[in-house]
BATI-854791 format. One record per residue (C-alpha): residue in one letter; x, y, z; residue number from 1. Coordinates in steps of 0.1 Angstrom, whole numbers, plus 5000, padded with zeros to 4 digits. Layout:
SITE   res     c1     c2     c3     n
SITE     A      X      Y      Z   NUM
...
This chain:
SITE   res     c1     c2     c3     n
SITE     X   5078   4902   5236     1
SITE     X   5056   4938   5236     2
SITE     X   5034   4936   5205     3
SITE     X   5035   4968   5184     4
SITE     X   5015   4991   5175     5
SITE     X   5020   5001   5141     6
SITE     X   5004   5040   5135     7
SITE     X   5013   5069   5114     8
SITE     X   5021   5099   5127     9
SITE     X   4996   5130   5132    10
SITE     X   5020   5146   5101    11
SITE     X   5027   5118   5079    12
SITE     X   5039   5135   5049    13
SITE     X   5073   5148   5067    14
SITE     X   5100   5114   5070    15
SITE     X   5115   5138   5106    16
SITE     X   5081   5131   5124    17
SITE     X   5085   5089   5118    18
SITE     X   5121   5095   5129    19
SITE     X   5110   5120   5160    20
SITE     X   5082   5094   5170    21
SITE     X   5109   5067   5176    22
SITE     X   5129   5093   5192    23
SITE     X   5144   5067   5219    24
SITE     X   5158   5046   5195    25
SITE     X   5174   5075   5176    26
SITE     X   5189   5086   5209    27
SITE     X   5204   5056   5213    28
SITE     X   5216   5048   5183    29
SITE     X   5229   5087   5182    30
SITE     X   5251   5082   5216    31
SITE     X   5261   5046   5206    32
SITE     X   5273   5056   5171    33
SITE     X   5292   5087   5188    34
SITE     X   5312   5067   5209    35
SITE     X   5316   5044   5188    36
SITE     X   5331   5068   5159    37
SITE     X   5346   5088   5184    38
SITE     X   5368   5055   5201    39
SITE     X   5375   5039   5168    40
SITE     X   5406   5060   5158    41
SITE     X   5419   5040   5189    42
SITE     X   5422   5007   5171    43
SITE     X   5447   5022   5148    44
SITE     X   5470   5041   5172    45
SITE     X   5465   5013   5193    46
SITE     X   5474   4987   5170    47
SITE     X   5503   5009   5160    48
SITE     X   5518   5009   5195    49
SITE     X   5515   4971   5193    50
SITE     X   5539   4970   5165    51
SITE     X   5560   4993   5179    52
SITE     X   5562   4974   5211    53
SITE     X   5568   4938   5190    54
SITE     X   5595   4960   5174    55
SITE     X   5612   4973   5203    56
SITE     X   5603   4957   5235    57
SITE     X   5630   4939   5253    58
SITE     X   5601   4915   5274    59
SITE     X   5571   4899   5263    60
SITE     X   5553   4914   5292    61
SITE     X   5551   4949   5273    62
SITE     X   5540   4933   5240    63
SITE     X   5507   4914   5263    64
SITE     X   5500   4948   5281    65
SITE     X   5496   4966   5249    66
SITE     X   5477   4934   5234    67
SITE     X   5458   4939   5261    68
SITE     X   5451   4975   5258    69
SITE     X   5442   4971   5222    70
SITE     X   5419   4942   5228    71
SITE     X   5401   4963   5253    72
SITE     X   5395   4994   5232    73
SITE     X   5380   4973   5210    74
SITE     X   5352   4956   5226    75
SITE     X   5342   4988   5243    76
SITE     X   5337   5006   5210    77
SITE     X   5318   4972   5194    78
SITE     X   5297   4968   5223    79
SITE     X   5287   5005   5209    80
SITE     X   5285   4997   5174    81
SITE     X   5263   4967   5186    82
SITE     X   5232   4989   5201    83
SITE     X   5238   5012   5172    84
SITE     X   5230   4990   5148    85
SITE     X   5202   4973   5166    86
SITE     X   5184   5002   5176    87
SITE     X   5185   5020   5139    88
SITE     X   5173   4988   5127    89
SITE     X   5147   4985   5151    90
SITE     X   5136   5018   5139    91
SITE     X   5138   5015   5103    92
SITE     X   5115   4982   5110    93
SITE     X   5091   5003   5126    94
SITE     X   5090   5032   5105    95
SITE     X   5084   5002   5076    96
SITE     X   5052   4995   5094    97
SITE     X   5038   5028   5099    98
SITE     X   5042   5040   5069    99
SITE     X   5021   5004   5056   100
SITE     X   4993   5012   5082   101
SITE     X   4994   5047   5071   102
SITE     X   4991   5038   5032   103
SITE     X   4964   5015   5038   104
SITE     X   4940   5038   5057   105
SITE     X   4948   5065   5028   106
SITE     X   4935   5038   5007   107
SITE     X   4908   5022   5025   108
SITE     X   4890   5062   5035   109
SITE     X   4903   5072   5002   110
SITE     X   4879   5089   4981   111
SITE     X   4862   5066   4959   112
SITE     X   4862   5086   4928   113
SITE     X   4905   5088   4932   114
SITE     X   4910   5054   4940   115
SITE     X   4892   5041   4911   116
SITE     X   4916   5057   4889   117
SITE     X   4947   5041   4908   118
SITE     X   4959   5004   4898   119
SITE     X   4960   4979   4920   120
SITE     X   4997   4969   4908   121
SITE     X   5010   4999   4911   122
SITE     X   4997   5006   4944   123
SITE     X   5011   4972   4960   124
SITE     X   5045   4985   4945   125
SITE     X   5049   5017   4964   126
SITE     X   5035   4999   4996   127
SITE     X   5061   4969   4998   128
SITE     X   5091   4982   4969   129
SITE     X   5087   5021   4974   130
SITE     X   5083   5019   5012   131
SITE     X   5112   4998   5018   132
SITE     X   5135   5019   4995   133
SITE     X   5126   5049   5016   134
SITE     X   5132   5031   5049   135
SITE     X   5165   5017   5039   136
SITE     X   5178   5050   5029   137
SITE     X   5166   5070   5063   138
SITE     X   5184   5038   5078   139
SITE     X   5222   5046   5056   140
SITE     X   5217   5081   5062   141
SITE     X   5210   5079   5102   142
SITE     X   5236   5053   5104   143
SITE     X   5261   5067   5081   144
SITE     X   5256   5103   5100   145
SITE     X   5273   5084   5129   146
SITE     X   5296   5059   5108   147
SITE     X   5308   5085   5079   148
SITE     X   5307   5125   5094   149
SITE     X   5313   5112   5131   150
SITE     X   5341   5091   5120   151
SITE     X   5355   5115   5097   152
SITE     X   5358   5141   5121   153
SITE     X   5375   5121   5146   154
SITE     X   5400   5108   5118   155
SITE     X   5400   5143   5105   156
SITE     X   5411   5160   5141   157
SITE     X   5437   5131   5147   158
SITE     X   5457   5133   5115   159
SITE     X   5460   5169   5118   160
SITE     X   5473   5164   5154   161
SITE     X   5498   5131   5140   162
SITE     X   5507   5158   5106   163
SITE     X   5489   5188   5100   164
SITE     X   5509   5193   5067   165
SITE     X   5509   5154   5050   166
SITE     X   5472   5159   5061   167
SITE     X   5460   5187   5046   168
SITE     X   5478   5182   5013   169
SITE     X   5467   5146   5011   170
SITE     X   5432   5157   5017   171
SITE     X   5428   5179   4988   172
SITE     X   5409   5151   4965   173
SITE     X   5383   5149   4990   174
SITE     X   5362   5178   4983   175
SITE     X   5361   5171   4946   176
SITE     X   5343   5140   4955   177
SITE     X   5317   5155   4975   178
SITE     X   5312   5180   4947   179
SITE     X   5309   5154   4920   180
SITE     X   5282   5136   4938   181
SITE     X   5264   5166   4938   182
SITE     X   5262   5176   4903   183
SITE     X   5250   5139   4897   184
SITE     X   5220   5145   4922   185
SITE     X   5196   5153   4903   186
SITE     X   5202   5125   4878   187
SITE     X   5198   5101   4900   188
SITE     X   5168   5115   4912   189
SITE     X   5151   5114   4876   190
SITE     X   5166   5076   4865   191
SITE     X   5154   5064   4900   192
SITE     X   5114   5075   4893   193
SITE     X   5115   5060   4857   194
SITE     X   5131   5028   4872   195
SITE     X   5103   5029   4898   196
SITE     X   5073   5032   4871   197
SITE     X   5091   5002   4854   198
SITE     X   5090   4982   4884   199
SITE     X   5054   4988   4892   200
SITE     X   5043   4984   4855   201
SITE     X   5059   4946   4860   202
SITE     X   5039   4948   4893   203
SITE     X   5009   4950   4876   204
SITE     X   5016   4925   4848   205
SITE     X   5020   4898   4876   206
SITE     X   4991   4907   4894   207
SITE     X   4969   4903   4861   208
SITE     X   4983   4868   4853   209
SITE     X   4980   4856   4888   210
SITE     X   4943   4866   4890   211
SITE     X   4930   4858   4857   212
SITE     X   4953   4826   4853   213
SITE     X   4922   4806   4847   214
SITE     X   4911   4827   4818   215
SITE     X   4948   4825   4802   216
SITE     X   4947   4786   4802   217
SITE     X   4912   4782   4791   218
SITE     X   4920   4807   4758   219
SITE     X   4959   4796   4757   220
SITE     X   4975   4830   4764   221
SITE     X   4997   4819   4788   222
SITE     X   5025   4825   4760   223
SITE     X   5016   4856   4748   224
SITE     X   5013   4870   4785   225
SITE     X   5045   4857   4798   226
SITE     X   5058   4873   4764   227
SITE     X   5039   4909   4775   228
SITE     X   5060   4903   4814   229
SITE     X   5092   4894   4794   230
SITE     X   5092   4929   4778   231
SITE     X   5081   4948   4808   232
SITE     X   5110   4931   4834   233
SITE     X   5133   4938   4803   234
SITE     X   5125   4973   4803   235
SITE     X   5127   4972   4842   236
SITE     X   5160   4955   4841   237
SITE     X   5168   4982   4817   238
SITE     X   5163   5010   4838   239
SITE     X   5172   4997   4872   240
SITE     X   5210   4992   4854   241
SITE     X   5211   5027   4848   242
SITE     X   5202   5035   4883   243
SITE     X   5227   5013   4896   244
SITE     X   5254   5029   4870   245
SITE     X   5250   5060   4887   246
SITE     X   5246   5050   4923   247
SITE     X   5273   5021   4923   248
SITE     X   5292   5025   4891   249
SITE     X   5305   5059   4899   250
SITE     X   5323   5042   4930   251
SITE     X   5358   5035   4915   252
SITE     X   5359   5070   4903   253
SITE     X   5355   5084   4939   254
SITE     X   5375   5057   4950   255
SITE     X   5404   5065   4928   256
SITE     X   5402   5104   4936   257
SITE     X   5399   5097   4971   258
SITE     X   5432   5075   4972   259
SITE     X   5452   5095   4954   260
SITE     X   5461   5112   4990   261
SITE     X   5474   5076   5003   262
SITE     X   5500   5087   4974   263
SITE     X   5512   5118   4990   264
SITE     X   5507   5101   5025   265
SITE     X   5530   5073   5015   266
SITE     X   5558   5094   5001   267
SITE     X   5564   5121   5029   268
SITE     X   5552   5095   5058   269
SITE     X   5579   5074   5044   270
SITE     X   5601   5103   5045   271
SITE     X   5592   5109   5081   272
SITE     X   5598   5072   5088   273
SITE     X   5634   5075   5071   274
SITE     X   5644   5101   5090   275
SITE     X   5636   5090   5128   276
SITE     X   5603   5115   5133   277
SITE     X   5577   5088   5130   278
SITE     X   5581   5050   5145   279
SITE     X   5566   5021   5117   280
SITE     X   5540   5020   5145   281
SITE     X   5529   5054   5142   282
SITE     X   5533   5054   5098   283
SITE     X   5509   5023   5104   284
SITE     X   5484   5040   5121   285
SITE     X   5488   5073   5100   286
SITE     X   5479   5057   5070   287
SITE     X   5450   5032   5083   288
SITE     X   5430   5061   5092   289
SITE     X   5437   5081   5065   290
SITE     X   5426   5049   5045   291
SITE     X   5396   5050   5066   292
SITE     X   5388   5083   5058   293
SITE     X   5393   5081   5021   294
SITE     X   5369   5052   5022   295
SITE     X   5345   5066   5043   296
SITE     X   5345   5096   5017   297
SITE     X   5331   5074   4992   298
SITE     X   5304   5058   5014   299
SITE     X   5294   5097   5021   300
SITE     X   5289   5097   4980   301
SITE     X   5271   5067   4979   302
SITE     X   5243   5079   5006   303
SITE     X   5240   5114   4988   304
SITE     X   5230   5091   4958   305
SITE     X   5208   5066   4978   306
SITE     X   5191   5097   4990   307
SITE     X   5183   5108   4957   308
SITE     X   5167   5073   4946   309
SITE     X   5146   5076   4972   310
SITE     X   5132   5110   4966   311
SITE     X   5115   5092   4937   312
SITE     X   5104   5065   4958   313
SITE     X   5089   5087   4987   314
SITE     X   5074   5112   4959   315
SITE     X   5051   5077   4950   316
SITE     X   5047   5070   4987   317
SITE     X   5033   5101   4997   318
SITE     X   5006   5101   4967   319
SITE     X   4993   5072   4983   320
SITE     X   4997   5084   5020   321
SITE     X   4995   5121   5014   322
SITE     X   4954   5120   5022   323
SITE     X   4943   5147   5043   324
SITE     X   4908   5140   5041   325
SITE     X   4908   5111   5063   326
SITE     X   4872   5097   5068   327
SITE     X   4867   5084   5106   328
SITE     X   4850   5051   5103   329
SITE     X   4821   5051   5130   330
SITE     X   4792   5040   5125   331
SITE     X   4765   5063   5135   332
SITE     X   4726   5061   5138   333
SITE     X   4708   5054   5109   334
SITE     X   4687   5077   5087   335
SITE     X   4649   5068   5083   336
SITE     X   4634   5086   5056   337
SITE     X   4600   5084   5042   338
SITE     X   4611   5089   5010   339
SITE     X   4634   5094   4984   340
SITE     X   4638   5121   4955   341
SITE     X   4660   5120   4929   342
SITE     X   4665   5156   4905   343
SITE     X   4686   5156   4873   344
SITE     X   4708   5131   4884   345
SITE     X   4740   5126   4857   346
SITE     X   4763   5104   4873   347
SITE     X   4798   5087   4853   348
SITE     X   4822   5064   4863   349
SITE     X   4854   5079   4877   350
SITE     X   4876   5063   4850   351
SITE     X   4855   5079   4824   352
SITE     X   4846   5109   4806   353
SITE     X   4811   5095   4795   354
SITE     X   4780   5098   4815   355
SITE     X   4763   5064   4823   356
SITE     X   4734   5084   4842   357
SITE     X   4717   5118   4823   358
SITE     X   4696   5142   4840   359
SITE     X   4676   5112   4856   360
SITE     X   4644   5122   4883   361
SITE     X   4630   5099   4903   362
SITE     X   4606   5095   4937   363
SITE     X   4601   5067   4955   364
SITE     X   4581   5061   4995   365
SITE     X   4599   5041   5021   366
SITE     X   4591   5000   5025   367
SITE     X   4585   4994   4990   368
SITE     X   4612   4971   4966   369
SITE     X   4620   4984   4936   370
SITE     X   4631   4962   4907   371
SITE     X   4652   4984   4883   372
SITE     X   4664   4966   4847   373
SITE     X   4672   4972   4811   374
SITE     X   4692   4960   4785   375
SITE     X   4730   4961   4788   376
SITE     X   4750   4996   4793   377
SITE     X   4718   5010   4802   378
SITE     X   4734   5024   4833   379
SITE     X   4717   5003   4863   380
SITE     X   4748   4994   4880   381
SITE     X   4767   5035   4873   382
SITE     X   4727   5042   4888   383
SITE     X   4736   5016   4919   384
SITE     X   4766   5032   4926   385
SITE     X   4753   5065   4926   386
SITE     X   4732   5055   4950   387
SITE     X   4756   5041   4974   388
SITE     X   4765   5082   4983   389
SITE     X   4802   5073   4977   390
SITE     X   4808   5087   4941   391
SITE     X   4807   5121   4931   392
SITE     X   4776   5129   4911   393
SITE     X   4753   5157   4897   394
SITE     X   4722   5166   4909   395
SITE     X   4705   5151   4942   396
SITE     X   4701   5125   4956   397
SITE     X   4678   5133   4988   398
SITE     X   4666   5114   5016   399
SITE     X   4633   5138   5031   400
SITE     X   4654   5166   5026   401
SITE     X   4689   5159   5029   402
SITE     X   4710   5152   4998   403
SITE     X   4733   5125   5002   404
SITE     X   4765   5151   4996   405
SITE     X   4760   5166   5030   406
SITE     X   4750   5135   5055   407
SITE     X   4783   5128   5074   408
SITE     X   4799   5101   5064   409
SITE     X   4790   5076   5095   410
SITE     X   4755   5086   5089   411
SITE     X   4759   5075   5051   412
SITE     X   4776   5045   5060   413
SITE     X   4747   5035   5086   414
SITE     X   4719   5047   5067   415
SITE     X   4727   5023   5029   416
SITE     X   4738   4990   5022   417
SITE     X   4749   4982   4994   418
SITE     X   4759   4946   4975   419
SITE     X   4774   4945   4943   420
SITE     X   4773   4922   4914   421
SITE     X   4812   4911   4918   422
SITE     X   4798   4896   4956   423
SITE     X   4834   4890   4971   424
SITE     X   4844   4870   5002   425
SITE     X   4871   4873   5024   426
SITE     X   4893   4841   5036   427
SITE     X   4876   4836   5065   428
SITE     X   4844   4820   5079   429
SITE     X   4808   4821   5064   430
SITE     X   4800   4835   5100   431
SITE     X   4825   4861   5096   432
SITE     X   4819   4875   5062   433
SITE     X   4783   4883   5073   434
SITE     X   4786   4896   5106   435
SITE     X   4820   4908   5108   436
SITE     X   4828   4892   5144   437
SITE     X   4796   4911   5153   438
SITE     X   4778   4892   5178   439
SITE     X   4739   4892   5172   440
SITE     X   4726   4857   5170   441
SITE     X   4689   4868   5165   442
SITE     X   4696   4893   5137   443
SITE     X   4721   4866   5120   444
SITE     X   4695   4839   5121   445
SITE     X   4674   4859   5102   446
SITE     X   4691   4869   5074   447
SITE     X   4701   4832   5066   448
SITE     X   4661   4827   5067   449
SITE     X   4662   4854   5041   450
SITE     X   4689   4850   5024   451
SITE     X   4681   4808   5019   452
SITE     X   4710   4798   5034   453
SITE     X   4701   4778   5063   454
SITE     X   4701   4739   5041   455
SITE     X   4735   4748   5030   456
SITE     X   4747   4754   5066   457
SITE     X   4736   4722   5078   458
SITE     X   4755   4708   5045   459
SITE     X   4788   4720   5057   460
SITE     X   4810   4702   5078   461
SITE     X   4822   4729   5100   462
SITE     X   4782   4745   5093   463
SITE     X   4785   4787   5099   464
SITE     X   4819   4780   5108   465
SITE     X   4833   4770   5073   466
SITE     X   4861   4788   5058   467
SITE     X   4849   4798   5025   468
SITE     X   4882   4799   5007   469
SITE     X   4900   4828   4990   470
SITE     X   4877   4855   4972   471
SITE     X   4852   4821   4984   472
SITE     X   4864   4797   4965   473
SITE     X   4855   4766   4986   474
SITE     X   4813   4777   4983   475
SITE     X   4794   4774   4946   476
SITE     X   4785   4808   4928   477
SITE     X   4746   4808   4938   478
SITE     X   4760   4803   4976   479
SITE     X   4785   4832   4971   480
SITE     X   4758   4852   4964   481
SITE     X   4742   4847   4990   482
SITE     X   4763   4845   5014   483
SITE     X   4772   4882   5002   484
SITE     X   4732   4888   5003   485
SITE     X   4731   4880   5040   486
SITE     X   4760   4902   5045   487
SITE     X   4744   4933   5029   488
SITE     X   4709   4929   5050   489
SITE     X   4728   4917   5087   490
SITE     X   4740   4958   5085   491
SITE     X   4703   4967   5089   492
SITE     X   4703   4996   5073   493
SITE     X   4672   5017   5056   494
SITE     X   4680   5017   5021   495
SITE     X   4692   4984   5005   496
SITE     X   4712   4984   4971   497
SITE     X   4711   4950   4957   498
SITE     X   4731   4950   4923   499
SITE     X   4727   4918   4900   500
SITE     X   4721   4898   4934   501
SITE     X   4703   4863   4915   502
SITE     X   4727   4860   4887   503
SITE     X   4743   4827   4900   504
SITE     X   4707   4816   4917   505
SITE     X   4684   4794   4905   506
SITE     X   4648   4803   4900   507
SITE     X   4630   4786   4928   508
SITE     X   4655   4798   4951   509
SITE     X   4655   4836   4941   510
SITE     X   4614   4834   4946   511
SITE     X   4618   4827   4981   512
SITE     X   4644   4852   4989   513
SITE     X   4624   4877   4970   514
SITE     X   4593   4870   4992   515
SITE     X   4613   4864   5021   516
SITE     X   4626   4897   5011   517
SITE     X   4591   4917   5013   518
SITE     X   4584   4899   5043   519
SITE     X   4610   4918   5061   520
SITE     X   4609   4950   5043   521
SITE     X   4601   4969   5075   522
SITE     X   4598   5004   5062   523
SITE     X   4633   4999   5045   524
SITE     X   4637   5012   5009   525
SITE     X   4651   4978   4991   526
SITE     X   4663   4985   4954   527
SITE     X   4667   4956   4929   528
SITE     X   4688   4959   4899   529
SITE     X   4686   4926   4875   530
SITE     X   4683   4916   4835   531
SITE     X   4663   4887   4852   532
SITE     X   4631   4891   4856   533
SITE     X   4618   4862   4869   534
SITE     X   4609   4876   4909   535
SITE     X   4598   4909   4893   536
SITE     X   4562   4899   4899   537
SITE     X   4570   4906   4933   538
SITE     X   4583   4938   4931   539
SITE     X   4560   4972   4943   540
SITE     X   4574   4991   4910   541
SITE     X   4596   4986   4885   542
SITE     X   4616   5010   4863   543
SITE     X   4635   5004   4831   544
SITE     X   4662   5022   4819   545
SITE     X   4678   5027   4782   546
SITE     X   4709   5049   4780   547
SITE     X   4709   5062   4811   548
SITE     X   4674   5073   4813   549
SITE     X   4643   5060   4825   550
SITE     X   4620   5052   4796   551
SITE     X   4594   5031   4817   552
SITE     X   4577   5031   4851   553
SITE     X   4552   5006   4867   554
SITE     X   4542   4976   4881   555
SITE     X   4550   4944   4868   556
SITE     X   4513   4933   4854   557
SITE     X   4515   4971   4837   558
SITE     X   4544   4965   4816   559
SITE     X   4545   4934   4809   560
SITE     X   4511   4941   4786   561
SITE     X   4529   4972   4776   562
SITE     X   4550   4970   4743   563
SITE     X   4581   4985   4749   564
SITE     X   4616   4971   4761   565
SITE     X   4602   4954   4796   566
SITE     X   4580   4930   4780   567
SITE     X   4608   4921   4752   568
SITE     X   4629   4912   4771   569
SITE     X   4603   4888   4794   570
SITE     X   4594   4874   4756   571
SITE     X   4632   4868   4748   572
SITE     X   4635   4855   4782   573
SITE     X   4601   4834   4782   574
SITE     X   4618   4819   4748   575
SITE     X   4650   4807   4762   576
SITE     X   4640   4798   4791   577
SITE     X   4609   4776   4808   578
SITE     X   4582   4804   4810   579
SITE     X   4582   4807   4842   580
SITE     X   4577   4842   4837   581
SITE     X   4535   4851   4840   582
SITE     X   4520   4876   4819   583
């Protein structure tokens, strides 16, 4: 079987370019579902002269001709209705996956500062609830275009050649249908978005108690949380009734007004039966596709209302795919630059309206480390991320002479590494979250050296190949961290952004990757952000920060006889812990 390809296309806002990229399948499915609209009024005048021919014939050779007949009709019209339906299925399937893909690189080359805002619930709802709403309802309305106007037109032209009269007196009810599920469009419409919020609200909910399920047991909130879900999947419950009111409830009304032409059908068909002008054959097949047609009126009203529920759903989509500022992801040469200057940098976190980072200058020369600290909400990690190029900010940031707002993004990507203090792992191997099935044995070798992790390798069973589990799981927090470490330096790029890297690591162990770490500076620009202080002897300068400002700047042996908050917090630090901290 041909593996697909799953890819948006080029203009992935508009539902007719999926449809016009799987144009094959839709011509398919468009010939197969006009023949097989088109050749389905046979069954009933076919199945009408059957009766007649049971009714009148004199031999049972006429009654297994017709049989015949009508058996053959319909194969050839459900060998039709087979490759319709497979091929608007195969579509829809493939539509489903673009429209994943194409979600997914929105959100992955997203802008950082947007994506921070979004929830993670509520952004896996659009991509599996929202995305499959929108697909099954291009799939109804493709197929019903064939099953319902095709058909009703072929119906439609036959009854006014059988009666032209019965038919057009019969039909009156119709229209009123139609126009009833148009005034109720733009209901559905609304009670369709507020059911979708509700459904991506108990997204959320789930996702929380999933991830933090260790949290809930250890403080016994397992109750109160499945209390909080109760509520929202009431609410959802709620809302998704009232939706289905008004896209399936209303059914038996169009129903009723549709059938009330089978009424009128069966009185003056009856009267032409009475008086010799129609055969029972031919009253059979009069009113089976007039029956048809009346149904198929309904199925029109339910689409019209699908259509509308999806609106909402494809208004969600495309503020996930809608992204025109696609970043390309190529890495390109890295940036070298002999020093960095920082002007009035004021940097705050996307989701909020206070500045972590105020009017902050700093300059710093290439190959030195730099160990930044300060006591908590000082604004070393907002000052990390700033760093990283991928946040808005004010100011600049400038590497020689280039601010970090106009390198291309390639250039950005190559030039800084960062690692933050949540240091997560993919399910997948220890090789593999470092090198990402890059192949450079040399360069991997030596950030394990670096990076300490060569004794626990040889520990493993499976050694570089060991799966390290889900969000790594199956490896201890100091090995996480590492293992993270490693994967930050293996990029090789010029400035390194290490935020709380030695939180999980003991002592001994962070002084070896520290000096490991200046060992291999190599004109790189290596920034350490820590509340530890204990490898901060090592460090070229170090700078403290209070409030989002820098309040002092030095080496370690000139603060640490400095009163102020570097050498409090080496004193707190000294009392809790073994003094391995030298003054």
């Amino acid at each position: 079987m041909q593996k697909v390809k799953f890819s948006p296309p080029k203009n992935r806002e508009k539902l007719l370019y999926y449809i016009i990229k799987y144009h094959k399948q839709f011509l398919i499915t468009a010939i197969s579902g006009i023949f097989f609209n088109s050749a389905i009024v046979l069954g009933p005048i076919f199945q009408g002269k059957l009766l007649d021919a049971v009714v009148n014939s004199n031999d049972v050779n006429g009654i297994v001709k017709v049989g015949l007949q009508f058996i053959g009709v319909t194969i050839s019209f459900q060998i039709a209705r087979f490759f319709k339906r497979y091929y608007v299925r195969d579509m829809a399937n493939r539509m489903s996956g673009d429209m994943r893909i194409g979600i997914m690189e929105s959100i992955l080359y997203m802008d950082l500062n947007t994506i921070e805002k979004q929830k993670t619930g509520d952004m896996m709802s659009t991509t599996i609830g929202d995305v499959d709403i929108v697909v099954e309802a291009v799939r109804k309305t493709i197929t019903e275009l064939w099953d319902t106007w095709v058909l009703m037109i072929a119906y439609w032209i036959t009854l006014i050649y059988y009666a032209p009269k019965i038919t057009l007196i019969a039909a009156i009810p119709i229209p009123l249908v139609i126009i009833l599920t148009q005034l109720m469009k733009r209901t559905v419409h609304s009670k369709s978005k507020v059911a979708r919020d509700a459904t991506s609200k108990s997204t959320i909910q789930i996702r929380k108690m999933i991830s933090e399920v260790n949290i809930l047991r250890l403080y016994g909130r397992q109750e109160a949380e499945i209390e909080r879900l109760w509520d929202k999947l009431s609410d959802q419950a709620n809302k998704n009734v009232v939706v289905t009111i008004f896209k399936n409830g209303l059914a038996p009304i169009y129903a009723s007004l549709a059938s009330l032409g089978i009424v009128v059908v069966i009185y003056l068909g009856g009267n032409k039966v009475i008086d010799g002008s129609w055969t029972i054959g031919t009253f059979t097949a009069y009113i089976t596709m007039f029956m048809a047609l009346a149904v198929r009126t309904t199925t029109a009203a339910k689409v019209f209302n699908i259509q509308q529920g999806a609106r909402a759903s494809w208004d969600r989509v495309l503020g996930l795919i809608n992204n025109k500022k696609l970043i390309s992801y190529n890495i390109g040469d890295s940036l070298k630059p002999k020093g960095i200057s920082i002007e009035n940098l004021s940097f705050k976190y996307p989701t909020n309206d206070e500045y972590a980072i105020r009017n902050l200058s700093l300059k710093v020369s290439s190959g030195m480390i730099i160990g930044i600290t300060g006591p908590v909400g000082s604004g070393k990690s907002a000052l990390a991320l700033a760093l990283t190029g991928l946040y808005d900010y004010e100011g600049n940031i400038l590497l020689d002479n280039i601010d970090l707002k106009d390198m291309d993004y390639e250039q950005k990507l190559a030039t800084i590494t960062y690692m933050g203090h949540d240091s997560f792992l993919f399910s997948d191997t220890l090789k593999n979250n470092i090198t990402w099935n890059d192949d450079n044995t040399e360069r991997l070798n030596k950030v394990l050296t670096i990076a300490s992790l060569e004794q626990d390798i040889q520990n493993f069973e499976n050694g570089i190949d060991t799966q390290v589990g889900e969000k790594g799981t199956k490896v201890s927090g100091g090995q996480k961290q590492r293992i993270a470490l490693a994967r930050a330096l293996y990029k090789e790029a010029n400035i390194v952004i290490l935020d709380d890297p030695f939180s999980a690591i003991d002592i001994n162990t962070e002084a070896k990757i520290v000096k490991r770490l200046r060992e291999n500076v190599e004109g790189r620009t290596i920034f350490i952000f820590s509340h530890r202080l204990d490898a901060f002897k090592y460090m070229d300068r170090i700078l403290v920060l209070d409030k989002g400002k820098i309040v002092q700047d030095g080496t370690h042996n000139e603060l640490v006889n400095t009163s102020g908050i570097y050498s409090s917090i080496i004193a707190a630090q000294q009392f809790l812990g073994d003094g391995s901290i030298e003054k």
